[in-house]
C-alpha positions as CSV (number, residue, x, y, z in Angstrom):
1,X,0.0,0.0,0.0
2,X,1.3,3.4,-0.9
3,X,1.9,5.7,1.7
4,X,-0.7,8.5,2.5
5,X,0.7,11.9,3.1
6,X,-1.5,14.4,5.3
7,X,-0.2,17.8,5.2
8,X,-3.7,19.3,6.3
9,X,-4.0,20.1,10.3
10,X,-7.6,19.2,10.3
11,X,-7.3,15.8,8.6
12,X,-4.3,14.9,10.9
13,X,-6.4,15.9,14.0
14,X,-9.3,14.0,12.7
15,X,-6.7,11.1,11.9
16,X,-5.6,11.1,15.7
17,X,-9.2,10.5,16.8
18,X,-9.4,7.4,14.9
19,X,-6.2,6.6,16.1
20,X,-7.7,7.5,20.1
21,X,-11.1,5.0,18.9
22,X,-8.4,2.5,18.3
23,X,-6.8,2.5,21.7
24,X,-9.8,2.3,23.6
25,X,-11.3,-0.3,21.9
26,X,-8.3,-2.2,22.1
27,X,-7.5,-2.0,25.3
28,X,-11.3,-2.4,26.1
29,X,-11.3,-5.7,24.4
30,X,-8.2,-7.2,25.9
31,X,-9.4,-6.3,29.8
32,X,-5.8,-5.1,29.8
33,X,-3.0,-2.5,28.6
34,X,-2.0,1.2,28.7
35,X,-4.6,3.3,27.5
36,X,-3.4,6.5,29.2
37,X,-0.2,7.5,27.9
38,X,-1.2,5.6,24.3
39,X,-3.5,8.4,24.3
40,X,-1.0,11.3,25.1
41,X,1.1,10.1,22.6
42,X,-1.8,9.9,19.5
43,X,-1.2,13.0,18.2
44,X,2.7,13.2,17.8
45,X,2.5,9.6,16.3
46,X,-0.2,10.6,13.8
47,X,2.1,13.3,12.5
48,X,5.1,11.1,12.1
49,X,3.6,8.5,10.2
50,X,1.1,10.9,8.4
51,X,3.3,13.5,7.8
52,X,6.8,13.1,9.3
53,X,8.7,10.2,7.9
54,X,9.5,8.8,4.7
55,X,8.1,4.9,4.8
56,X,6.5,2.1,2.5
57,X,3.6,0.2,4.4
58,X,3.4,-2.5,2.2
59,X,7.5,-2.8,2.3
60,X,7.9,-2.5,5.7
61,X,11.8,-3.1,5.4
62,X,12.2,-1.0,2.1
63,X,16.2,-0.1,3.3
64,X,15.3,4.2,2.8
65,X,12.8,4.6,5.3
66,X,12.8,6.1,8.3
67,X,12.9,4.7,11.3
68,X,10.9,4.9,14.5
69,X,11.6,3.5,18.1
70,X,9.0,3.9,20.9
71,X,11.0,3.7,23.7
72,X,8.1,3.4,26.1
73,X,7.1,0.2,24.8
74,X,3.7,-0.2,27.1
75,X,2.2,2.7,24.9
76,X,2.0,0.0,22.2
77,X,-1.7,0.4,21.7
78,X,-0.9,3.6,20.3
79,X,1.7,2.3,18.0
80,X,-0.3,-0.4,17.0
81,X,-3.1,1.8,15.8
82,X,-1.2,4.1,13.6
83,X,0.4,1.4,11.5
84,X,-2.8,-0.3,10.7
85,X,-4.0,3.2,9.6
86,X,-1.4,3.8,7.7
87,X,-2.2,0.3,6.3
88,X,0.9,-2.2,7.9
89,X,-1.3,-4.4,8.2
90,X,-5.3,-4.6,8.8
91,X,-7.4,-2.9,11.2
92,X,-9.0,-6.1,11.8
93,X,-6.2,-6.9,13.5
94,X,-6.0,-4.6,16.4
95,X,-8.7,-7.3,17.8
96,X,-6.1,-9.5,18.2
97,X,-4.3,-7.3,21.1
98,X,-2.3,-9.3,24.0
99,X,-4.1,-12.4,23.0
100,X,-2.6,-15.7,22.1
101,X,-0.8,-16.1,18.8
102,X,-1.6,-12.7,17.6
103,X,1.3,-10.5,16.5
104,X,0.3,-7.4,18.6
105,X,1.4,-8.5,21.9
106,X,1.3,-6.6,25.1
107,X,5.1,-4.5,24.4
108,X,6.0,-4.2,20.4
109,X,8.1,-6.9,19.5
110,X,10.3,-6.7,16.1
111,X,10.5,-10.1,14.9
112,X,6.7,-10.5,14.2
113,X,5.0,-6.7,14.0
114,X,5.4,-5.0,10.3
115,X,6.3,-1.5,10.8
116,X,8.0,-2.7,14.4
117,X,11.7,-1.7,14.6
118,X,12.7,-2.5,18.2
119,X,11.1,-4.5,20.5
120,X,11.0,-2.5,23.5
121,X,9.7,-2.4,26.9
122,X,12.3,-2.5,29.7
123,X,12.4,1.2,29.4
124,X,15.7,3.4,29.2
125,X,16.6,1.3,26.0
126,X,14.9,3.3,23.4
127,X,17.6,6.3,22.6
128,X,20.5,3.7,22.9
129,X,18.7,1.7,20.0
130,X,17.9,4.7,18.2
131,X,21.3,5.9,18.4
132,X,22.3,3.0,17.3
133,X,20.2,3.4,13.7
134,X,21.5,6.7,13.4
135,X,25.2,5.7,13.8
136,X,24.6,3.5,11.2
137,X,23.1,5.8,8.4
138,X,25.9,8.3,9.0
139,X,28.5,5.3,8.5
140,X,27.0,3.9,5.0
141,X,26.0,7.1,4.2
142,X,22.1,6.4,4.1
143,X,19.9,9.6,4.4
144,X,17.1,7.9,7.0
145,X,16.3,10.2,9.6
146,X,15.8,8.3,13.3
147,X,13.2,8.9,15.8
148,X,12.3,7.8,19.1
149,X,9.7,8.5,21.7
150,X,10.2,8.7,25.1
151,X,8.1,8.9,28.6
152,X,9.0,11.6,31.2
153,X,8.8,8.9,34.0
154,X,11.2,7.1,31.4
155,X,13.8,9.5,32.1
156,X,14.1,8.5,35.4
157,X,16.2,5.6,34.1
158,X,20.1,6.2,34.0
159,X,20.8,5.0,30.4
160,X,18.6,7.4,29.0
161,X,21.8,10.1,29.4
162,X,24.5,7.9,29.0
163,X,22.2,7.6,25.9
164,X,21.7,11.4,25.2
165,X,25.3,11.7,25.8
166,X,26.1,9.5,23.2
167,X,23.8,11.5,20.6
168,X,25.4,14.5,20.9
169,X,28.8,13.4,21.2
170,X,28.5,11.8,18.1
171,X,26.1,14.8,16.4
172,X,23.6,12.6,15.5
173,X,21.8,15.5,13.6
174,X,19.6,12.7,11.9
175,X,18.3,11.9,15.2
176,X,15.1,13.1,17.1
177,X,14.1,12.7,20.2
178,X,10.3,13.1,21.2
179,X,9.8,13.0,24.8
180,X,6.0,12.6,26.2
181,X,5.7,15.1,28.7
182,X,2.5,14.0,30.3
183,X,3.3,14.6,34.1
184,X,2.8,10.8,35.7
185,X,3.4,7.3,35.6
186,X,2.0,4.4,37.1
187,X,3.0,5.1,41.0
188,X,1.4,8.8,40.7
189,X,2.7,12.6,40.1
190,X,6.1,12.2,38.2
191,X,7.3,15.0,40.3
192,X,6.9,13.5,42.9
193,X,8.2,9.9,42.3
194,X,11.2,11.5,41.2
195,X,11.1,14.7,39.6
196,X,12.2,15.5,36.2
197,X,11.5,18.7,35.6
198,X,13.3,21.0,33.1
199,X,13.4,18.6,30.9
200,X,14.8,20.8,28.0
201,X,17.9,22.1,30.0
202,X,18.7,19.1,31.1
203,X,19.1,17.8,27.4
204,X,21.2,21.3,26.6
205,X,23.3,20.6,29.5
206,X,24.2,17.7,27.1
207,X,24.2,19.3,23.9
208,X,20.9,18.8,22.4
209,X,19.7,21.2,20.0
210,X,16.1,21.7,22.3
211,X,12.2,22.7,21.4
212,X,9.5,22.9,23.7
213,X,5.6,22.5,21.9
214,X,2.4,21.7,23.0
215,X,2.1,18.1,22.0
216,X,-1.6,18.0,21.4
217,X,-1.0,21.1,19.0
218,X,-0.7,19.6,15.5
219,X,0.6,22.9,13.7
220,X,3.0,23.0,16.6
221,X,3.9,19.1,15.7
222,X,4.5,20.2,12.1
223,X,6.1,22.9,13.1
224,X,9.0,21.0,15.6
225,X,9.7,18.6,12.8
226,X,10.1,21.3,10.0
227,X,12.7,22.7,12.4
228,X,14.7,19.8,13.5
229,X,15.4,19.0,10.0
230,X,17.5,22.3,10.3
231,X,19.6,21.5,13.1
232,X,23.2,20.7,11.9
233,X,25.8,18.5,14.2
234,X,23.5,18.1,16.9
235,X,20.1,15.9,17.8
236,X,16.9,17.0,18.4
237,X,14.6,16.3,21.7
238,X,11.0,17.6,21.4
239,X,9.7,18.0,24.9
240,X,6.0,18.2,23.9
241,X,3.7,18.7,27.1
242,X,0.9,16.4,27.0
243,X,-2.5,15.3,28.7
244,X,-2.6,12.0,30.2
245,X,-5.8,10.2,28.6
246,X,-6.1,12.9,26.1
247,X,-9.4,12.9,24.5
248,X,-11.3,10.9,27.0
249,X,-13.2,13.2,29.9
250,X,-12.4,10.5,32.8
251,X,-9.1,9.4,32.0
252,X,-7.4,12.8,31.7
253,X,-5.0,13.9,34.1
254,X,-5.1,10.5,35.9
255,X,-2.3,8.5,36.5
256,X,-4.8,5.7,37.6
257,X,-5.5,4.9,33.5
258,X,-1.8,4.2,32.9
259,X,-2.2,0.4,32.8
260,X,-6.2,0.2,33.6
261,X,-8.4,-1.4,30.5
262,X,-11.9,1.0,30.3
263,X,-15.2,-1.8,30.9
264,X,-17.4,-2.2,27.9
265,X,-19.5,1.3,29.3
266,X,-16.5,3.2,29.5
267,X,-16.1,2.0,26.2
268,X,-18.9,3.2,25.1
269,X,-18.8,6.4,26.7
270,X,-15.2,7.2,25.4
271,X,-16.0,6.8,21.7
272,X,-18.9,8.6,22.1
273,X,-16.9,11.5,23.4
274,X,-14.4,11.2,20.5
275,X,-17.6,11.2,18.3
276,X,-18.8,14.1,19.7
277,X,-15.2,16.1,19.4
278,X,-15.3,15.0,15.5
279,X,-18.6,16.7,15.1
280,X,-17.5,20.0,17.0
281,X,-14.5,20.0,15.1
282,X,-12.6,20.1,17.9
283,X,-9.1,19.6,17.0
């Protein structure tokens, strides 16, 4: 399947409420999985596979495309519902979530996802993986631009700077860093489990080139990618603040949906407030 290019902020936004319908069905249907921060990350991962990067759906491993690694693997649901949008592999799959012999299991795994480039999960791996890819284009020469997404709790873990470290010693300009900004993570307030605020001086303090967005803002999105792609001899993080649950009225802002499934009413109830957004035109 050819890829489909959205350049219009409107059809992107409408694009990341099917992508939101997805998640909570999903996880609805499996009694189990991360709903919350799949949600917060909806709207950066409709842009980069809409907009952003340069891939093949129906040749998942064509050697020029770009590559994606979500670092915080348990947002999978979220994953998983962009590449079957963007036609991976059927919708009709997304059924199939965390249940026995399906290839959409509970953290993405590599060997058996199309569109999956690192199986990931134990978090603080992601930007060491990524780095990895981009080390690798700049030594044969390949144009693919890396990116990876990362939590804010994530960046509790130690290898994520002995990571970022790496990036910019090496001035991994085709690399960009998206980090989720959405304030908690399973055990509560991240500021308060252990706080990592300024994120964006903390990645300067390492040599980052460094935007701060709204990550629910899709002209703000665009606008972050446009200028990484203008940043010479150094990566790119994009701290983009985010809502927890995004999209849903009772999930938002509460750390309690990290890894709770919605029952069949909350279901119902979410989708119908996704509906309803659609037909404001709330973006």
């Amino acid at each position: 399947m050819a890829r489909v290019r959205l350049d219009d902020p409107r059809e992107l936004a409408s694009k990341a409420r099917e992508i939101r319908k997805h998640i909570v069905r999903m996880t609805g249907s499996a009694g189990s999985g991360h709903p919350g921060g799949s949600l917060s990350a909806a709207d950066i991962l409709t842009v980069l596979y809409f907009h952003e990067m340069r891939v093949r759906p129906g040749e998942p491993n064509w050697p020029g495309r770009d590559r994606f690694v979500l670092s915080k693997g348990h947002a999978a649901p979220a994953l998983y519902a962009t590449l079957a949008e963007a036609g991976f592999f059927p919708i009709s799959d997304l059924t199939g979530l965390r249940q026995l012999g399906s290839h959409l299991q509970g953290h993405p795994d590599m060997r058996s996802t199309p569109g999956v480039e690192m199986s990931t999960g134990s978090l603080g791996q992601g930007l060491s993986a990524a780095n990895g890819m981009a080390i690798a284009a700049k030594m044969s020469g390949a144009d693919f631009r890396v990116y990876v997404l990362l939590g804010d709790g994530e960046l509790e873990e130690g290898q994520v700077w002995e990571a970022a470290m790496t990036s910019a010693h090496r001035k991994l300009d085709n690399l960009v860093a998206i980090v989720d900004w959405n304030g908690l993570q399973i055990d509560g307030p991240v500021q308060e489990v252990k706080s990592v605020d300024r994120i964006g001086e903390r990645f300067a303090a390492f040599g980052w080139n460094v935007l701060e967005i709204d990550g629910h803002s899709i002209p703000d999105i665009l606008g972050a990618f446009d200028d990484a792609r203008k940043a010479w001899g150094k990566p790119t993080v994009i701290v983009a603040r985010t809502i927890k649950g995004k999209g849903v009225s009772f999930m938002e802002n509460q750390a309690g949906w990290h890894g709770t499934a919605p029952k069949p009413d909350q279901v119902e109830t979410a989708i119908a407030e996704l509906d309803a957004a659609a037909e404001g035109g709330d973006s």
